[in-house]
BADOBA-782203 format. One record per residue (C-alpha): residue number from 1; y, x, z. Coordinates in pm, whole numbers, plus 50000, padded with zeros to 5 digits. Example, Ala and Ser with C-alpha at 12.3 -4.5 7.8 and 13.67 -1.06 7.14 Angstrom:
// residues 2
- resi, y, x, z
- 1, 49550, 51230, 50780
- 2, 49894, 51367, 50714
***
This chain:
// residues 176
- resi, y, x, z
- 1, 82671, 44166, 03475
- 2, 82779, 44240, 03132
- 3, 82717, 43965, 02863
- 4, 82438, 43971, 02575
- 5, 82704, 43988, 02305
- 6, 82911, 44205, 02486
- 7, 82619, 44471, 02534
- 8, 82513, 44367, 02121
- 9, 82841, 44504, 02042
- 10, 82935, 44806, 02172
- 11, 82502, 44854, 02117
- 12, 82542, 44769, 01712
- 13, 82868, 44998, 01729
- 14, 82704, 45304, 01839
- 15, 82363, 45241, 01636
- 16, 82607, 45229, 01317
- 17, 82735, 45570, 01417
- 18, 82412, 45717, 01484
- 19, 82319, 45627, 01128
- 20, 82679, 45737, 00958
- 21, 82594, 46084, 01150
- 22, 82274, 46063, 00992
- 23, 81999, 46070, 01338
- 24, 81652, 46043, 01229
- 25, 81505, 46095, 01560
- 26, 81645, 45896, 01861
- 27, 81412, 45978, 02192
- 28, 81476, 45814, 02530
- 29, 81318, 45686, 02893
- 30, 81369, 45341, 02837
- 31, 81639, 45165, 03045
- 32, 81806, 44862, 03090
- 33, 82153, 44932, 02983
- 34, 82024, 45091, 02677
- 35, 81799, 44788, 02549
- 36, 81985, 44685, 02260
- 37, 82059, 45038, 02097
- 38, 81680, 45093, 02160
- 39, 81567, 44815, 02021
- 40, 81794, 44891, 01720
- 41, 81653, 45184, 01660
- 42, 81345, 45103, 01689
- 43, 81339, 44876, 01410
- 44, 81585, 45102, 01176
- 45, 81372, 45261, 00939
- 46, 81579, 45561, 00864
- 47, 81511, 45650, 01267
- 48, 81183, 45733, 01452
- 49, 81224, 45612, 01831
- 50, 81001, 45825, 02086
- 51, 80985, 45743, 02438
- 52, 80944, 45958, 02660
- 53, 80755, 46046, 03036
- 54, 81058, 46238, 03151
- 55, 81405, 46293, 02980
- 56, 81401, 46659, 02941
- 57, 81128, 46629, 02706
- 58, 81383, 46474, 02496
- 59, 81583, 46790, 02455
- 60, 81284, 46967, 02328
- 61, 81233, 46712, 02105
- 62, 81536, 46676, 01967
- 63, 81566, 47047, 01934
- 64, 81234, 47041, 01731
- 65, 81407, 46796, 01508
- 66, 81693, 47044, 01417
- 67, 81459, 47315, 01377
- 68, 81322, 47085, 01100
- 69, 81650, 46962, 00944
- 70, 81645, 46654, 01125
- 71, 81979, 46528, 01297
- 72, 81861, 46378, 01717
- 73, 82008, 46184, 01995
- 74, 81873, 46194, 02305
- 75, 81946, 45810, 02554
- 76, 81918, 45805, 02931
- 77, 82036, 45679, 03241
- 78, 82207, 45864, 03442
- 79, 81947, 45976, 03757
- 80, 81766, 46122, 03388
- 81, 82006, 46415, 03332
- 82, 81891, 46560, 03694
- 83, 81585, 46583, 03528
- 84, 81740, 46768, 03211
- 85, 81912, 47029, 03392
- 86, 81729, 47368, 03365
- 87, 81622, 47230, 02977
- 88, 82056, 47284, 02912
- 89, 81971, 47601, 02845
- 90, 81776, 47550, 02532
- 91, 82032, 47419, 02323
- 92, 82322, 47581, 02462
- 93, 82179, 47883, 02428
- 94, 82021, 47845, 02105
- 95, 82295, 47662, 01952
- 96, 82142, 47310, 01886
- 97, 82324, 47007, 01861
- 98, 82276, 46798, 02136
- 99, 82395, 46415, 02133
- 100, 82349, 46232, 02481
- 101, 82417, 45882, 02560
- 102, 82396, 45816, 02898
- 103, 82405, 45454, 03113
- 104, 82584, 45534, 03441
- 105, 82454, 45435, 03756
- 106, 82615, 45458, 04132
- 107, 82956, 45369, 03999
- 108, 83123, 45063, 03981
- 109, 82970, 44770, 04162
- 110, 82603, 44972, 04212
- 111, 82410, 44803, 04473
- 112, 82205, 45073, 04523
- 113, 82307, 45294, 04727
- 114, 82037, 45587, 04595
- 115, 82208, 45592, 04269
- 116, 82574, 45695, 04381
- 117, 82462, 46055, 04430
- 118, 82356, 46147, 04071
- 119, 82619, 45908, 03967
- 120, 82849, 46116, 04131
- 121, 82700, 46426, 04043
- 122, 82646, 46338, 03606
- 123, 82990, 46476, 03498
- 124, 83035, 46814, 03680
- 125, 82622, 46909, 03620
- 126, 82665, 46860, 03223
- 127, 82946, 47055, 03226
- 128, 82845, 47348, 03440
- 129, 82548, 47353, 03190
- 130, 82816, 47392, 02962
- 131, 82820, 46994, 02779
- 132, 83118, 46829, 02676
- 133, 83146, 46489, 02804
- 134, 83364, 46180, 02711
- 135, 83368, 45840, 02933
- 136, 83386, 45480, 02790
- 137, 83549, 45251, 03008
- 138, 83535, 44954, 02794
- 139, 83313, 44870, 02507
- 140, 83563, 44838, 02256
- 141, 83567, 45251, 02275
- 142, 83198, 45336, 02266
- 143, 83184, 45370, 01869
- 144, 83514, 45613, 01829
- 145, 83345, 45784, 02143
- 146, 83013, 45833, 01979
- 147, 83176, 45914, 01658
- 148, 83386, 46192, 01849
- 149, 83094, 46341, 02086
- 150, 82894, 46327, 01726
- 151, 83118, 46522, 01531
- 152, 83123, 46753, 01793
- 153, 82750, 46836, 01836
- 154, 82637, 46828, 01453
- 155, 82964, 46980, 01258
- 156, 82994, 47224, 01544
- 157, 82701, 47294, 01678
- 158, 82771, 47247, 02062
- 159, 82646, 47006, 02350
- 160, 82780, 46667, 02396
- 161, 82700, 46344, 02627
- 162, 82915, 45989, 02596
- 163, 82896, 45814, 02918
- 164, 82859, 45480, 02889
- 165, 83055, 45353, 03223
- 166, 82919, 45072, 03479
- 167, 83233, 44913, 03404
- 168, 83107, 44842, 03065
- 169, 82775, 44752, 03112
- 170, 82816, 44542, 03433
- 171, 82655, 44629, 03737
- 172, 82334, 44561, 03792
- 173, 82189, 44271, 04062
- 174, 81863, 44251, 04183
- 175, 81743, 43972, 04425
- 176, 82002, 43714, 04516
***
C-alpha cells in the first residue's frame, strides 16, 4: 500500500495546481485514494468541497460553476465514471471545461476481482465520450499531469481526466 507521505505528496502537488488553475469548486464521492487532496480542499478557503450521492452529479455541478465564472474539478474513483457516462454529453457538447481526477481500481495488485472490469473499461469509455485522458504511473508526475489535463480543459475549453494509476497509490488490502 502506498505510504502517508507518499500519497501527501503527489496529494499537496495536485491541490497546488488546482489552486494555480484557479478551481473554486472541487466536488467528489469520497474515496480512499483521494483522502488527502479532499481533505485539502476541504480546508482551502479559496475552494468549496461538495460531496456528492453519485458522481455524475458532479458534472452538473461543475458545469453550473462555469456557467457562473467559477473554474471546477470533479474527483472519483474509477467504478464512478460508469456512472458519468450519458452526463459526457453535457460538457462536450456545450463546451465546458471538465477536469477529472480519477483513482484507478482493478489494475495493479486489485484484490477485487469486481473492480477489473470498469478498471479495464475507464480509458476507452472517456474517450468514446470524447475526454482526453493522461495516466500517472508514479507520483512524481501527477502535478505536470494535472497541470497539462488543466490547461487543456480551462484555456481550451475541452474534456479532460488524469488517472491516477494503482501503481501509485498502492493497492488496496482488506482482511489479512
Amino acid at each position: 500500500m502506498a505510504s502517508r507521505s507518499r500519497d501527501a505528496d503527489w496529494s499537496r502537488e495536485v491541490h497546488g495546481v488546482l489552486r494555480e488553475h484557479g478551481v473554486r469548486q472541487v466536488a467528489t464521492v469520497p474515496d480512499a485514494g483521494l483522502t488527502r487532496l479532499i481533505e485539502l480542499c476541504a480546508t482551502d478557503p479559496a475552494m468549496r468541497l461538495v460531496t456528492l450521492t453519485s458522481e455524475e452529479e458532479g458534472i452538473g455541478l461543475i458545469a453550473g460553476a462555469w456557467l457562473g465564472g467559477n473554474r471546477g474539478a470533479l474527483l472519483m474513483q474509477s467504478s464512478g465514471v460508469g456512472n458519468c457516462v450519458n452526463m459526457l454529453s453535457l460538457p462536450t457538447l456545450c463546451g465546458v471545461p471538465l477536469l477529472m481526477i480519477v483513482t484507478m481500481r482493478g489494475e495493479w495488485g486489485e484484490f477485487n476481482p469486481w473492480q477489473v472490469p470498469m478498471g479495464r473499461a475507464v480509458r476507452p469509455v472517456l474517450e468514446a465520450m470524447g475526454v482526453k485522458t493522461y495516466a500517472v504511473e508514479r507520483a512524481a508526475e501527477a502535478g505536470e499531469t494535472v497541470a497539462a489535463a488543466a490547461g487543456l480543459a480551462f484555456h481550451g475549453g475541452l474534456q479532460a481526466a488524469v488517472l491516477i494509476t494503482q501503481r501509485v497509490l498502492g493497492a488496496k488490502r482488506f482482511g489479512r
